[in-house]
C-alpha positions as CSV (number, residue, x, y, z in Angstrom):
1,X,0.0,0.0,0.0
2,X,1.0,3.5,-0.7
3,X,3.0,4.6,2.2
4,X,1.4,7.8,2.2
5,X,-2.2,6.8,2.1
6,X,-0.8,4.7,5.1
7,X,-0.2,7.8,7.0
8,X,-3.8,9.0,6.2
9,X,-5.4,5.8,7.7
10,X,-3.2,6.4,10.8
11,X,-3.7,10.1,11.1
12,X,-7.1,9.5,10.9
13,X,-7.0,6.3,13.2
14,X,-5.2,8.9,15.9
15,X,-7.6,11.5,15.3
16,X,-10.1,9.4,16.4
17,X,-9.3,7.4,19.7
18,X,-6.9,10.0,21.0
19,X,-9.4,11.8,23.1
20,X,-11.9,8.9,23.5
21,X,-11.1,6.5,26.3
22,X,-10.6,3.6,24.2
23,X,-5.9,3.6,23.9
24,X,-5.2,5.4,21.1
25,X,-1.9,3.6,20.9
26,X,-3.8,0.1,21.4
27,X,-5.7,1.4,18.0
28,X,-2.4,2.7,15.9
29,X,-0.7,-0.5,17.0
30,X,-3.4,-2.6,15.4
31,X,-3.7,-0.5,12.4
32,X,-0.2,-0.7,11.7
33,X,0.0,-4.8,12.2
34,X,-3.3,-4.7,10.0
35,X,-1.3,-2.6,7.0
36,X,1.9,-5.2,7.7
37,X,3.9,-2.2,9.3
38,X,6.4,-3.5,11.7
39,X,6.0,-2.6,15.1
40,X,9.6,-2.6,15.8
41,X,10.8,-0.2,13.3
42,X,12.4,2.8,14.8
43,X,10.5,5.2,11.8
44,X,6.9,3.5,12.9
45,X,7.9,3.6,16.7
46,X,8.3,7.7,16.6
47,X,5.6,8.1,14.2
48,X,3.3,6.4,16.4
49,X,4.3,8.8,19.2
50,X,4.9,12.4,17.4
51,X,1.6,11.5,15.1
52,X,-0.1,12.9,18.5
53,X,0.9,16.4,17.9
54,X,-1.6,16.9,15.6
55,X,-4.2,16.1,18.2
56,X,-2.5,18.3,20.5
57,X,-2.9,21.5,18.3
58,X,-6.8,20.7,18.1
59,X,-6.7,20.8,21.8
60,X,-4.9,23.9,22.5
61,X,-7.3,25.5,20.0
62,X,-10.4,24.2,21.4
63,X,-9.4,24.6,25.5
64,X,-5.7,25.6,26.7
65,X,-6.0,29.2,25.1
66,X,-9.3,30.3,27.0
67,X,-7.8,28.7,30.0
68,X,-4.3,30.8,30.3
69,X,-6.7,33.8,29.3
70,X,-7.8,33.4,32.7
71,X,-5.0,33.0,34.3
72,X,-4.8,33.4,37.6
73,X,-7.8,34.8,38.6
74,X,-10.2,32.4,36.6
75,X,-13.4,32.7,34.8
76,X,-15.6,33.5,37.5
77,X,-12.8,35.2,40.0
78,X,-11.6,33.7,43.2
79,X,-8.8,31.8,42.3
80,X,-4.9,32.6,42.8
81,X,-1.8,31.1,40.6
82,X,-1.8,27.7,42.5
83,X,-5.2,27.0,42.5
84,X,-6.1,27.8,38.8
85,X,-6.9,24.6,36.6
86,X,-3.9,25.7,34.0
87,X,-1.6,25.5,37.5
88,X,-3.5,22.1,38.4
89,X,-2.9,20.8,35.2
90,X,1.0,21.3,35.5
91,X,0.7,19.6,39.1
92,X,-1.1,16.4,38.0
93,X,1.3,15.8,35.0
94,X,4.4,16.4,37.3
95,X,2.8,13.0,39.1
96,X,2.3,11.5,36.3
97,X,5.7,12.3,34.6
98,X,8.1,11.5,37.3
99,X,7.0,8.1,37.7
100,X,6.6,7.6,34.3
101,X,9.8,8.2,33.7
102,X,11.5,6.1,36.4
103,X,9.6,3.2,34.6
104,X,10.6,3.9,31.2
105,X,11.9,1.2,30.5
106,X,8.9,-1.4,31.5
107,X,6.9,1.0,29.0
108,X,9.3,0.3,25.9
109,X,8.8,-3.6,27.0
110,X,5.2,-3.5,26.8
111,X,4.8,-0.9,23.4
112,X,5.0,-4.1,21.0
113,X,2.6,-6.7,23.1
114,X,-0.2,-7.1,22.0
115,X,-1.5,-9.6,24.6
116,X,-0.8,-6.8,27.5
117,X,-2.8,-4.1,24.7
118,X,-5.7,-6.4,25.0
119,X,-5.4,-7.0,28.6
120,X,-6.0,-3.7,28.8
121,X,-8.9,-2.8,27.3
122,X,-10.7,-5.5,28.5
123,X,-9.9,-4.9,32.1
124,X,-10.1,-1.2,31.8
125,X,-13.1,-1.2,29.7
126,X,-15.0,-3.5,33.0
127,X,-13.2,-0.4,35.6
128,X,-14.9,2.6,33.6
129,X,-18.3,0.8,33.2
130,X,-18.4,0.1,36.9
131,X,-17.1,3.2,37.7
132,X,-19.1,5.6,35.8
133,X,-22.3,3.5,36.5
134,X,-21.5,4.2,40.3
135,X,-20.7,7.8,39.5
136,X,-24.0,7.9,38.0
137,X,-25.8,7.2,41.7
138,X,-23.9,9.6,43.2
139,X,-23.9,13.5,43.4
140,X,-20.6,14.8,41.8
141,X,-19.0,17.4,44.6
142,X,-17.2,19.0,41.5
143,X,-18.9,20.1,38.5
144,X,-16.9,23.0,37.3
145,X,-13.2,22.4,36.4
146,X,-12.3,25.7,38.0
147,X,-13.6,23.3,41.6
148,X,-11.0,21.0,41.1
149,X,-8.8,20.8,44.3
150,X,-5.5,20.4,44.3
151,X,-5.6,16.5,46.0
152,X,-7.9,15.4,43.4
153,X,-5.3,16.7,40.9
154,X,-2.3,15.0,42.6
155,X,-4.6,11.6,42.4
156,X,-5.6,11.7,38.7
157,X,-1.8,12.6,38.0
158,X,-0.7,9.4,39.9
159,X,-3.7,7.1,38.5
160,X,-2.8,8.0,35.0
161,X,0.8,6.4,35.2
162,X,-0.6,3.3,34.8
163,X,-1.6,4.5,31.4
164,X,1.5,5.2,30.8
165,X,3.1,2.2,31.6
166,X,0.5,-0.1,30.5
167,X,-0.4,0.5,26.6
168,X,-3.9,-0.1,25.7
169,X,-5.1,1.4,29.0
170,X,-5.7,4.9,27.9
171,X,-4.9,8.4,29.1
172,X,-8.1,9.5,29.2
173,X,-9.9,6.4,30.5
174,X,-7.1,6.9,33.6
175,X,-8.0,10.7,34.0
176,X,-12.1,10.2,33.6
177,X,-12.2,7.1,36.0
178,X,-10.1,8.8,38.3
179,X,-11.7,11.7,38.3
180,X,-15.4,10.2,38.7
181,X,-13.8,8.4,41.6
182,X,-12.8,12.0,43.5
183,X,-16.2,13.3,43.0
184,X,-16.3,15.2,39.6
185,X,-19.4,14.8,37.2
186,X,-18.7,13.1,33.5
187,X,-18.1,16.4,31.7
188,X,-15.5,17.8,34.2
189,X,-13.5,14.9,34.5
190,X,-13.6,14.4,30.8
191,X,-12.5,18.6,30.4
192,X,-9.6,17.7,32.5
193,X,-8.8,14.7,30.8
194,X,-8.4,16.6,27.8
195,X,-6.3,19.7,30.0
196,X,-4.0,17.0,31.3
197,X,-3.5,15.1,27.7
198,X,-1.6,18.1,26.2
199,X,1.5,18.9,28.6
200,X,1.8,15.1,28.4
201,X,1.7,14.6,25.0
202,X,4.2,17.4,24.2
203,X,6.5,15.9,26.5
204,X,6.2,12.5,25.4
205,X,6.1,14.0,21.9
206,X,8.8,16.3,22.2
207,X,11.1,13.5,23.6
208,X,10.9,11.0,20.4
209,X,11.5,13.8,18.0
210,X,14.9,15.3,20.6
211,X,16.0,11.7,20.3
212,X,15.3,11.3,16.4
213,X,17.4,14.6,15.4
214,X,20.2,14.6,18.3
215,X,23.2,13.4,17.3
216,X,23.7,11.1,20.7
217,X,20.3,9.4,20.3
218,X,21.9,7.2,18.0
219,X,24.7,5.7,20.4
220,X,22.2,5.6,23.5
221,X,20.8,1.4,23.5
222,X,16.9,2.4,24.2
223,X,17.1,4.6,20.5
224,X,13.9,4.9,19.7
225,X,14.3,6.8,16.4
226,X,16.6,7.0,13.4
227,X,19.4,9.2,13.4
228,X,18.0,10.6,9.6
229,X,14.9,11.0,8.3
230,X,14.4,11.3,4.4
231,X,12.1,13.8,3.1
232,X,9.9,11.0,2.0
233,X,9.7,10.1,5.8
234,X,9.3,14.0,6.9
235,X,6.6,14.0,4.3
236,X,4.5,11.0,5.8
237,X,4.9,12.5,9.0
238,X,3.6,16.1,7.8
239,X,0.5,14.3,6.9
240,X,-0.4,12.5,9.6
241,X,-0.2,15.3,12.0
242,X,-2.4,17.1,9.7
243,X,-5.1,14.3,9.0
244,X,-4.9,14.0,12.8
245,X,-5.3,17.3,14.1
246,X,-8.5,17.7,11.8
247,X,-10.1,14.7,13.2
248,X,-9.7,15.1,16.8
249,X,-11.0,18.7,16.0
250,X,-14.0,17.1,15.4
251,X,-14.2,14.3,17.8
252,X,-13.6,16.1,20.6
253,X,-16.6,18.5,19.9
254,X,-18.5,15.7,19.4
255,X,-17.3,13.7,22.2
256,X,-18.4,16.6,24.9
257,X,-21.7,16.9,23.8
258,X,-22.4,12.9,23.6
259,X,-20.8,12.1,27.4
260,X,-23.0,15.4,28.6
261,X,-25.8,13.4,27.4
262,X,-24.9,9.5,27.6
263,X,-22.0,9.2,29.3
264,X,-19.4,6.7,29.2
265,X,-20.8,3.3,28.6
266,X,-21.1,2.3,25.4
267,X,-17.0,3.2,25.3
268,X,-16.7,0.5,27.8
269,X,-18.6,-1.7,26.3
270,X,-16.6,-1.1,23.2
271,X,-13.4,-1.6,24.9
272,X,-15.0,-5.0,26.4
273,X,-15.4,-6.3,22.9
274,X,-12.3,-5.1,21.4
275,X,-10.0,-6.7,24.2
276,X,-11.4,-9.5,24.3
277,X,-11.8,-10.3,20.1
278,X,-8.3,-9.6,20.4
279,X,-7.2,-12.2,23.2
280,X,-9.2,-14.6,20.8
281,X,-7.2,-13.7,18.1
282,X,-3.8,-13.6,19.6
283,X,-5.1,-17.1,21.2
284,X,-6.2,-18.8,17.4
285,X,-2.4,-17.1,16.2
286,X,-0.5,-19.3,18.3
């Protein structure tokens, strides 16, 4: 197949389940074993990774900007520098990204498994469905991200490194879940869900493409990028992050208006399905 119609079905495959709490990177990794890409390929290992910029820039169009417009007073007054979301935000990824990082390298073991992928999704499709049907008899203490406390920040930071160790679990499933759990309603852990996703994006974006274009990637033994890439592979890049960005424009309008209204089951449910075909599959493989 055409490598750059390759990077369309990707960019839209991306722009799709980034934002939804179905693992994004569960999705791209089946896509790319679907379209005979191979997972281990340092080129397809960045992609996978910097392809997520694209969502990024939708996000910081649709949220981040009216957010540090704000700052530090907030939208409706009352707030200082440490307790605005945009300060929040920075506090739950620094509990996220520490840990993260002192577990790197159980992350790069589990990127290429698809057994752990499915494990996953099945598991934390069965957590979400539970959790947001016990949300759902509840009334949410927090229904406003500018309510958000700094302790229920410091928890969703901390509950969404297992997403970041454990690929097919999802960023945002971690962050809604966790969220529910500390007393916020569907849309305001979803809204900081999608706050949270951009610092650590960029800096697990910003990382691959340091290591692709510094010299000293090369020689270091967890490389996860080549050294040089062609114009050819700029190019497929280019157009992923751009077939991306305009998807998960879209999605994540959608996406607000549809958990306002139904919430999170049928995601679950979804997830349910998808982990568990999979475990079949893997199973009839062997």
């Amino acid at each position: 197949m055409n490598v750059y119609l390759v990077s369309v079905i990707l960019g839209i495959v991306e722009g799709l389940t980034e934002f939804l709490p179905v693992s994004s990177t569960a999705h791209l990794r089946l896509a790319e074993a679907a379209l005979h890409i191979n997972l281990a390929d340092p080129y397809w290992k960045m992609y996978t990774i910097v392809i997520q910029l694209g969502a990024i820039l939708a996000l910081l169009l649709l949220f981040l900007i009216g957010f540090f417009r704000t700052f530090p007073t907030g939208e409706r007054g009352g707030k200082t520098w440490l307790t605005h979301p945009i300060t929040l935000t920075f506090i739950a990824f620094v509990c996220t990204a520490v840990p993260a990082k002192i577990l790197s390298k159980k992350v790069g073991e589990n990127l290429e498994n698809l057994t752990v992928m499915a494990l996953a999704l099945l598991v934390g499709g069965i957590i979400m469905w539970a959790v947001d049907a016990w949300a759902a008899r509840r009334e949410a203490s927090t229904t406003h991200v500018e309510d958000i406390n700094i302790f229920q920040a410091v928890w969703i930071g901390l509950a969404q490194v297992i997403s970041a160790v454990i690929p097919g679990t999802s960023r945002s499933m971690a962050t809604i879940a966790s969220g529910q759990l500390a007393g916020m309603d569907r849309p305001t852990a979803l809204e900081f869900s999608f706050l949270l996703s951009i610092p650590t994006m960029i800096a697990a974006t910003g990382y691959s493409l340091l290591k692709a274009l510094h010299p000293k990637a090369a020689e270091a033994a967890d490389t996860l990028t080549p050294l040089v890439i062609d114009a050819q592979g700029w190019m497929v890049l280019i157009i992923g992050l751009a077939v991306s960005f305009v998807v998960a424009y879209v999605v994540v309008a959608w996406f607000l208006g549809w958990v306002r209204k139904r919430g999170f089951t049928i995601f679950a449910i979804y997830r349910i399905l998808l982990g568990a075909g999979l475990l079949v599959w893997l199973h009839l493989q062997k």
